[in-house]
C-alpha positions in Angstrom: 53.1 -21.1 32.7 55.9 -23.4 33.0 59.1 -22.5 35.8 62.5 -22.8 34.3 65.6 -22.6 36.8 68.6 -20.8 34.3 71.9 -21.7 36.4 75.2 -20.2 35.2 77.7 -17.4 37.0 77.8 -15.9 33.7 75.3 -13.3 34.6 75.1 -11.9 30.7 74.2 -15.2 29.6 71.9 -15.8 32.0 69.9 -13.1 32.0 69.9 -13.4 27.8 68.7 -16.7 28.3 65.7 -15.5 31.2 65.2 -12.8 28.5 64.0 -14.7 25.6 62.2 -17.8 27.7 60.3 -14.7 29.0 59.5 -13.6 26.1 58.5 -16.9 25.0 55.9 -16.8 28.0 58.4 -18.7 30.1 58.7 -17.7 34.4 62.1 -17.7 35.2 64.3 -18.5 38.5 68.5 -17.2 38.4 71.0 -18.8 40.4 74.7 -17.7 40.2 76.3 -20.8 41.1 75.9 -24.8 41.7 75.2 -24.5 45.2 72.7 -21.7 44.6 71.0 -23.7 41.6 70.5 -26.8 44.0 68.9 -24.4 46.8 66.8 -22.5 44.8 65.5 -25.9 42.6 64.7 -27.4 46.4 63.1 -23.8 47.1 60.6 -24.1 43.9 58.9 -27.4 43.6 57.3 -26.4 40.5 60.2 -26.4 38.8 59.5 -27.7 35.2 63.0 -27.5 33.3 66.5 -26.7 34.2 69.0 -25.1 32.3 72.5 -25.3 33.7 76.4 -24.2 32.9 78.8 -26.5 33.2 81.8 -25.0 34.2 80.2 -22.9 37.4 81.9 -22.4 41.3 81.1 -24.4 44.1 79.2 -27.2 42.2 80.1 -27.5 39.0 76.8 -28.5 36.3 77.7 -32.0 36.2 77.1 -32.3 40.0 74.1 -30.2 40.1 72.6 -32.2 37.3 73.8 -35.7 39.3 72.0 -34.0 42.4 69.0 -32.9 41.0 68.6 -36.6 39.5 68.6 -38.1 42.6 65.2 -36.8 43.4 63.3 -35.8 40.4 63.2 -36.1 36.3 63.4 -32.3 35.8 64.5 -32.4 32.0 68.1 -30.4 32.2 69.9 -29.1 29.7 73.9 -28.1 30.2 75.3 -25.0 28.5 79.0 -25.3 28.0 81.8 -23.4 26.5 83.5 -26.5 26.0 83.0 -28.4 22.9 84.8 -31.9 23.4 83.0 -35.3 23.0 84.0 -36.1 26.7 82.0 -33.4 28.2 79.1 -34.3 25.8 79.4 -37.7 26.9 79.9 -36.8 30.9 76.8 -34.5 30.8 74.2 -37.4 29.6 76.0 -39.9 31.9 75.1 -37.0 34.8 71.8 -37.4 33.8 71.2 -34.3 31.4 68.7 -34.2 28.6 70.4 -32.3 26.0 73.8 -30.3 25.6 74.5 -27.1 23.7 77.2 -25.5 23.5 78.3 -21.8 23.6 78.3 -19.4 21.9 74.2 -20.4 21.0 71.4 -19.3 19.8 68.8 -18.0 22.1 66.0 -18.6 20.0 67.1 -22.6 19.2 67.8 -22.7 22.8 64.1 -21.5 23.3 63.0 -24.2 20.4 65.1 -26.8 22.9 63.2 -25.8 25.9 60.1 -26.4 23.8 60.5 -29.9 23.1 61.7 -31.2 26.0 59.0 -29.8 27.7 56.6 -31.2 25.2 58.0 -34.8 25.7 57.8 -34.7 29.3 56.4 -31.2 31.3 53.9 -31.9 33.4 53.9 -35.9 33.6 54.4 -36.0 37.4 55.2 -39.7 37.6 55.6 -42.1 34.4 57.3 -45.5 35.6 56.6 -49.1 34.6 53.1 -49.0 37.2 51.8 -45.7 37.3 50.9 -42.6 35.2 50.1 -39.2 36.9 49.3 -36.4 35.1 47.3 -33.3 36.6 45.6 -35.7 39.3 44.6 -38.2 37.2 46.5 -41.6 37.8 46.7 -45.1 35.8 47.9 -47.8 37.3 48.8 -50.0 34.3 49.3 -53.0 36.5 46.1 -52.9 38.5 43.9 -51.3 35.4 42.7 -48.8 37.2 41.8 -45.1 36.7 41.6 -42.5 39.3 40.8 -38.7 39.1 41.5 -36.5 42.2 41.7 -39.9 44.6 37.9 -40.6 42.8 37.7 -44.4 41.2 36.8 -43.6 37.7 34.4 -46.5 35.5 35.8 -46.8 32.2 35.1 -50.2 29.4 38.0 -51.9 28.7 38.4 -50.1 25.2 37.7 -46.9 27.2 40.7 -47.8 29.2 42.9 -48.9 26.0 42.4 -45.9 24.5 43.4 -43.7 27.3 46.4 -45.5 28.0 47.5 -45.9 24.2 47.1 -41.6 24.4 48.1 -41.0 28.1 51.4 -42.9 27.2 52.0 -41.0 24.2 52.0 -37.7 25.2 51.8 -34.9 22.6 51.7 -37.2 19.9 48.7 -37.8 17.4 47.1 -41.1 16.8 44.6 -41.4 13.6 41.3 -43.7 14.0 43.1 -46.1 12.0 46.0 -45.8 14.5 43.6 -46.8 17.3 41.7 -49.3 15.5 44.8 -51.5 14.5 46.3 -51.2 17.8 43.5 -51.2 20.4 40.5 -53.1 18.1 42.9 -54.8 16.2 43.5 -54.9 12.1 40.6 -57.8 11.7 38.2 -55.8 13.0 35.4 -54.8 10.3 33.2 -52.1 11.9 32.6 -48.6 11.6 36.2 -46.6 12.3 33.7 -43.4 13.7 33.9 -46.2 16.8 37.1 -44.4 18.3 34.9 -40.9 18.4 32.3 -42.4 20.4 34.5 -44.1 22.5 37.1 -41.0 22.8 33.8 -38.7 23.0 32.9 -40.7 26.2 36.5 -41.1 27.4 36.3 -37.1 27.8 33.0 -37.3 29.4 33.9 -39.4 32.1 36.8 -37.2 32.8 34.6 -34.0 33.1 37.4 -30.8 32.8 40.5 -33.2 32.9 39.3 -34.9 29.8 38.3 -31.6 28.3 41.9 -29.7 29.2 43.7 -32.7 27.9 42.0 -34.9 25.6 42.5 -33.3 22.5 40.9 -33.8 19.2 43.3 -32.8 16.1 41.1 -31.9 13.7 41.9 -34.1 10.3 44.7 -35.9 12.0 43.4 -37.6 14.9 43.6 -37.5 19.0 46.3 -36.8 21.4 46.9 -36.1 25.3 48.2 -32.7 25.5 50.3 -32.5 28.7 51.5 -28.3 28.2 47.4 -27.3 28.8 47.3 -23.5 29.7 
């Protein structure tokens, strides 16, 4: 169940918003102002999304957003009464994801949550060397694989595939996806190839592999990084 801090001194809004993300199977942490937002994101390291008013006392949502950034990549989104491009503008500069603005709809806001936590929920560490995701790392400069500190042993198409998926999370890749970009458009074999090789991807990643290697039946493969 995925954490989601809902900042804003409105405390009708807020607790319409903590409403429907609990309903939507969402746990939920208040704070009632910008300095209370930043002690209570420190407080809860599990923290998986933060939803945050702009115009709130003692920090004001541009600064908790700028503060927050400076130590994780929490996806935000600012609320905001306010509707002029400049605010727009400020917020992504501050380092928010997305920007709605009041009045809203709780259920878009909901679909918001959803896809921004779809894009990146869960993917601990994603940088130009390293991939984390549920204690299995991939260090794309050294080529290697490891699963709870464990070395894991995969072929080189073994380890193509993975990162092709582990890079793309959430979305689906067909054989012919994999074949063109991992075995490359001359190759002639059988396309059932990326089964076997995905088949013994998952193996070699015991229950990891199983929670997050996902097979889409009649569309293709995907890592899915939102696993119950």
């Amino acid at each position: 169940m995925s954490k989601i801090l809902v900042a804003d001194d409105e405390a009708l809004i807020r607790r319409l918003v903590c409403d429907f993300l609990k309903k939507s199977g969402y746990e939920t942490v208040e704070a009632v102002d910008g300095r209370d937002a930043i002690e209570k994101f420190e407080a809860n390291d599990d923290i998986s999304l933060v939803i945050c008013d702009i115009m709130m006392p003692e920090y004001d949502g541009w600064e908790v957003t700028a503060k927050i950034r400076e130590k994780s990549k929490v996806p935000i989104i600012v609320l905001t009464a306010r509707s002029q491009e400049f605010d727009e503008l400020y917020s992504f500069e501050s380092g928010a994801d997305d920007f709605v603005t009041k009045p809203f709809s709780p259920t878009v806001l909901v679909k918001r949550v959803e896809a921004l936590l779809k894009r990146s929920t869960k993917i601990d560490s994603f940088d130009s060397e390293i991939i984390s995701l549920d204690g299995l790392k991939v260090n794309l400069a050294a080529h290697t694989v490891t699963l709870n500190s464990a070395p894991v042993e995969l072929t080189a198409k073994e380890y193509d595939v993975l990162v092709k998926l582990i890079t793309n999370p959430e979305r689906i890749f067909s054989r012919d996806n994999l074949l063109d970009d991992i075995w490359g458009i001359d190759f002639t074999g059988d396309s059932r190839t990326v089964d076997s090789h995905v088949a013994r991807l998952r193996t070699k990643l015991g229950e990891w592999g199983n929670t997050h290697v996902k097979t889409v039946y009649g569309a293709g493969y995907k890592i899915e990084v939102n696993s119950p």
